[in-house]
C-alpha positions as CSV (number, residue, x, y, z in Angstrom):
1,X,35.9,-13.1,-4.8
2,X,34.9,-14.8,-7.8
3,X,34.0,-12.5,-10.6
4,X,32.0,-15.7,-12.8
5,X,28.9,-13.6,-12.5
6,X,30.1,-10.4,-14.0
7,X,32.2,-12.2,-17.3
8,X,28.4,-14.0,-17.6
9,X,26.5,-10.9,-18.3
10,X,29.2,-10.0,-21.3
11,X,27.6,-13.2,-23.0
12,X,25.2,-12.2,-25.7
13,X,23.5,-15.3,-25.4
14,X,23.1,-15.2,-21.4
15,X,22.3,-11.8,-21.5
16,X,19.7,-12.2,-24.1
17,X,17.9,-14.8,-22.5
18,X,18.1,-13.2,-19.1
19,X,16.1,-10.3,-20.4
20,X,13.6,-12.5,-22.1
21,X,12.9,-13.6,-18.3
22,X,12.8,-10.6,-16.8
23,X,11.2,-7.9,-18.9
24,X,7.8,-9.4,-18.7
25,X,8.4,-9.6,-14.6
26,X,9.1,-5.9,-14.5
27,X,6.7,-4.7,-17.0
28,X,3.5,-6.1,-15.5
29,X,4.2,-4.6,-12.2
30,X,5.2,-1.8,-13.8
31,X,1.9,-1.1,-15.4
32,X,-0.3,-1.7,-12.3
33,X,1.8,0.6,-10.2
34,X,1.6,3.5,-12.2
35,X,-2.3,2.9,-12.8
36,X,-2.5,2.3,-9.0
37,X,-0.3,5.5,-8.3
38,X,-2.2,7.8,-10.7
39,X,-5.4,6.6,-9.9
40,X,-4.3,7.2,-6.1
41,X,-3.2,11.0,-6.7
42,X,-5.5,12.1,-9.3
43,X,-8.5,10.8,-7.9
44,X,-8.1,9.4,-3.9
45,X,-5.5,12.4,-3.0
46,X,-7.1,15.5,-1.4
47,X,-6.3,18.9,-2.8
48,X,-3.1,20.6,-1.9
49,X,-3.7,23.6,0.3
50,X,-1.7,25.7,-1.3
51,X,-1.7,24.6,-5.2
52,X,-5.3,22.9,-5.4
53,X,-5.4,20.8,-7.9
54,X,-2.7,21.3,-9.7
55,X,-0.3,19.5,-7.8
56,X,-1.5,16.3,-9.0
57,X,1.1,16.7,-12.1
58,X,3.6,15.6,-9.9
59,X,2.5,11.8,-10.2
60,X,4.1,11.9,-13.1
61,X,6.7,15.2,-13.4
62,X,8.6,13.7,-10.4
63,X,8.6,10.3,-11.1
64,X,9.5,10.8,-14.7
65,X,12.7,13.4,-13.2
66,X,13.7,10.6,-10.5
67,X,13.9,8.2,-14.1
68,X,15.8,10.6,-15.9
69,X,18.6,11.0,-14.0
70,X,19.0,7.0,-13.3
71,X,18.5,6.2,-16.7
72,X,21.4,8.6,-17.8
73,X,23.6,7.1,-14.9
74,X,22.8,3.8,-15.9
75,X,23.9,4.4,-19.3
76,X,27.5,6.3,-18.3
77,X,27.7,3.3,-16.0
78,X,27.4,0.8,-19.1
79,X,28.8,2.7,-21.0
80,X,32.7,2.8,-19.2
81,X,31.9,-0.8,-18.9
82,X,32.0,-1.3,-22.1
83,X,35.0,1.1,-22.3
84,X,37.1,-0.1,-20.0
85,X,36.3,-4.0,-20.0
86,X,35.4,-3.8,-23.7
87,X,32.2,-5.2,-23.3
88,X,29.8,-5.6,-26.7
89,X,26.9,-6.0,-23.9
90,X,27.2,-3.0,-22.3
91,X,27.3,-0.9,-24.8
92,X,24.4,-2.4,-26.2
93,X,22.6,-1.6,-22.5
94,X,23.8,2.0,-22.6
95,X,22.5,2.4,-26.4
96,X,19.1,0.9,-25.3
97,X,19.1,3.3,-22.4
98,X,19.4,6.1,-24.5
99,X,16.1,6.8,-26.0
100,X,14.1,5.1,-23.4
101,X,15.7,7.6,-21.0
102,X,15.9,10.7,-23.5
103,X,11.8,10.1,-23.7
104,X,11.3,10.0,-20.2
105,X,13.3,13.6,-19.6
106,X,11.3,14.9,-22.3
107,X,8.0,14.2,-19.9
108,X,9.7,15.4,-17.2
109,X,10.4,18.5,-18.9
110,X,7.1,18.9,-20.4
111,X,5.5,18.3,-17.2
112,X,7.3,20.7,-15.6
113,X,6.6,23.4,-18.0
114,X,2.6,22.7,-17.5
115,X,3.0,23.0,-13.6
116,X,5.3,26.0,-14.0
117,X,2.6,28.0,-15.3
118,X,0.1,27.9,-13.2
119,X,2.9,28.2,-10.6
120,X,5.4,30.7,-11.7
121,X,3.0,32.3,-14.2
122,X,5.2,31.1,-17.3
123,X,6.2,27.8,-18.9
124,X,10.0,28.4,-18.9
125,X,11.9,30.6,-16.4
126,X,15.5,30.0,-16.7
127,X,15.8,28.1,-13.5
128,X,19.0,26.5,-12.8
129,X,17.3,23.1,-12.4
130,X,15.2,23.7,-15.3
131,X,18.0,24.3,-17.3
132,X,20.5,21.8,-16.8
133,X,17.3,18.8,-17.1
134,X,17.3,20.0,-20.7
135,X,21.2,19.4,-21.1
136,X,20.5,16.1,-19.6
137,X,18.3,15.6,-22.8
138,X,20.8,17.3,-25.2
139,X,23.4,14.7,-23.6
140,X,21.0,12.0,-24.2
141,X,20.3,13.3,-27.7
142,X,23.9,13.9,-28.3
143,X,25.0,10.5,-27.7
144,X,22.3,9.1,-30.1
145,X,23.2,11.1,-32.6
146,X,26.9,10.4,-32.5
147,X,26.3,6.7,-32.3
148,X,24.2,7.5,-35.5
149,X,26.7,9.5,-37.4
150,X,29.2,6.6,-37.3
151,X,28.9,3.6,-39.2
152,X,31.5,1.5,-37.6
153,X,30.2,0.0,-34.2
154,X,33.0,-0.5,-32.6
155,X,33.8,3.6,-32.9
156,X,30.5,4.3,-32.5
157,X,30.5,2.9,-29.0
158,X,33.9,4.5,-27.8
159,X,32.7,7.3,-29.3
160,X,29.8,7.9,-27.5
161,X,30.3,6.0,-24.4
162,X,33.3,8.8,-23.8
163,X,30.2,11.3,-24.5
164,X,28.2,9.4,-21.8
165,X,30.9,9.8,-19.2
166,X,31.3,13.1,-19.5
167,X,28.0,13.8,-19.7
168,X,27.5,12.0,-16.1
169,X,28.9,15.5,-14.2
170,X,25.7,16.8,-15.4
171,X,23.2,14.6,-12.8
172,X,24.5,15.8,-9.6
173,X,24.4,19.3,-10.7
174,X,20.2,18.5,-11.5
175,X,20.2,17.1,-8.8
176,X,21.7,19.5,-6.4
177,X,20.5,22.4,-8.4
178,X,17.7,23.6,-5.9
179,X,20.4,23.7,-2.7
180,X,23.3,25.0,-4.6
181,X,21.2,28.5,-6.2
182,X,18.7,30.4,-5.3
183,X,16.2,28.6,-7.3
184,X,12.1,28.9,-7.9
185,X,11.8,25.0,-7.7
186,X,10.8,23.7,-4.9
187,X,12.7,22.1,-2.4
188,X,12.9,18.3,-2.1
189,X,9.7,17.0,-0.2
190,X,9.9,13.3,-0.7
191,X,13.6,12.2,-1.4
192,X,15.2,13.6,1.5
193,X,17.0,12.5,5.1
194,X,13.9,14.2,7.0
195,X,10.5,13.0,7.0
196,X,8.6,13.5,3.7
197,X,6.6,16.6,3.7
198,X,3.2,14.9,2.4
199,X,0.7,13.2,4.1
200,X,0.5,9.3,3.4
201,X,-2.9,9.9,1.3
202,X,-0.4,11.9,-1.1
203,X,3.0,10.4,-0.5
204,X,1.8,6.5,-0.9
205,X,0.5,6.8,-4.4
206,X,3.7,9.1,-5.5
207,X,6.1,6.1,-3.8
208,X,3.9,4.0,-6.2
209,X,4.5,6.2,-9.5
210,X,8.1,6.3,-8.9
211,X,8.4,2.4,-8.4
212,X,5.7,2.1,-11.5
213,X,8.2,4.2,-13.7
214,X,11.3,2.6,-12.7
215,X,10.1,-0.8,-13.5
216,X,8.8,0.7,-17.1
217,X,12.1,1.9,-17.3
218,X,14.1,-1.3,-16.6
219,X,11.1,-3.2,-18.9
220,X,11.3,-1.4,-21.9
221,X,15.3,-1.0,-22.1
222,X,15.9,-4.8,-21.2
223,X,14.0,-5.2,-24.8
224,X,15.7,-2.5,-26.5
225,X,19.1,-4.0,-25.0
226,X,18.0,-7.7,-26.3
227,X,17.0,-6.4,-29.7
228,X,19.8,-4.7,-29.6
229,X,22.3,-7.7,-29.3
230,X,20.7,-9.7,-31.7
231,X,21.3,-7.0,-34.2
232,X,25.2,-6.8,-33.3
233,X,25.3,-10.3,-33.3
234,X,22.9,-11.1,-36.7
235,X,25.5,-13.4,-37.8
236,X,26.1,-15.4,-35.2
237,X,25.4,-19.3,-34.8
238,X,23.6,-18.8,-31.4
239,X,21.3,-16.1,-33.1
240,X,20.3,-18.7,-35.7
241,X,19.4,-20.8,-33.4
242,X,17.0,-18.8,-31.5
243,X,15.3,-17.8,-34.7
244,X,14.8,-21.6,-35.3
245,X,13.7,-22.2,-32.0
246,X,11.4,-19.8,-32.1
247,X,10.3,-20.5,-35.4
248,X,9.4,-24.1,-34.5
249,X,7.4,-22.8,-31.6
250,X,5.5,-20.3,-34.2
């Protein structure tokens, strides 16, 4: 097997002008799925019998939850990439995942709260699931602010990336929160080996949120990551030369 395509991505160059192709291919599909998705469920979707209206939060609380814990295993992922292969790319991918994702699990969490409410009669119950979602954004935070507190990039990424990896035990344990205690969130109703427990009215524009927010995802921390490159490599020849070139296209 030949491993040609993986040593490619660990060019700067390459990798930068691979994400100048493909963020605009993800973000416009991105942006019409989630307006197709919320449009679907806030308006088109009937009521849920049991929680009305207020259901319709989940258009964006569970899309935004399904995003949080990718975006955190993309960046381990990248991150022991870049630790074990020594790969200035990667790192740069797990440091643009970082806030992109830390955002996104911030919405979730905020989401969350508002449907707990109405639900549980209280924003925050100390729910197992609840609970370790906001490590998940102390992990993300964490790693941000260690990469931060170090001035020299190269222990900056070993740093944090070792933060990352240990961090990653954290996203099974979301995830497997709801089966594992006695918990007041709800069971899985869409992501699970059984039929989805949703009509299609409901469950089609919810499939289209969690595609819309994935793209996003994959959109906005493709340009973080290639701004993020050209920033580790300011000084180099082939950054000049895409600063001409697109100078001269200016």
């Amino acid at each position: 097997m030949s491993w040609a395509w993986f040593h490619r991505f660990a060019s700067p160059p390459y990798f930068y002008s691979l994400t100048l192709r493909l963020a605009p291919w993800l973000g416009w599909p991105a942006g019409l799925l989630i307006v197709g998705g919320l449009y679907g469920g806030l308006v088109l979707a009937p009521p849920d019998y049991q929680q009305s209206d207020a259901f319709r939060i989940v258009y964006v609380h569970a899309p935004a939850a399904w995003v949080s814990l990718m975006s955190y295993s993309l960046m381990a992922f990248a991150a022991a990439v870049g630790l074990i292969w020594r790969m200035k790319v990667a790192h740069a991918v797990a440091a643009a995942c970082a806030p992109v994702g830390a955002s996104i699990t911030a919405v979730c969490l905020v989401t969350g709260m508002l449907w707990g409410q109405p639900m549980w009669g209280t924003y925050w119950a100390w729910d197992p699931r609840l609970v370790f979602e906001l490590v998940l954004l102390f992990f993300f935070l964490g790693y941000m602010g260690l990469r931060s507190a170090i001035d020299d990039v190269s222990r900056a990424d070993r740093a944090s990336a070792v933060l990352a990896v240990v961090g990653v035990v954290n996203v099974p344990i979301v995830h497997f929160s709801v089966t594992w205690w006695n918990s007041l969130h709800q069971a899985p109703s869409v992501m699970r080996m059984q039929e989805a427990a949703m009509p299609a009215s409901m469950l089609v524009p919810l499939l289209m949120s969690f595609l819309g927010f994935t793209l996003y995802f994959y959109a906005v921390m493709l340009v973080r990551a290639r701004a993020e490159v050209l920033r580790r490599d300011r000084g180099g020849s082939w950054v000049r030369d895409v600063l001409a070139a697109r100078g001269k296209a200016a």
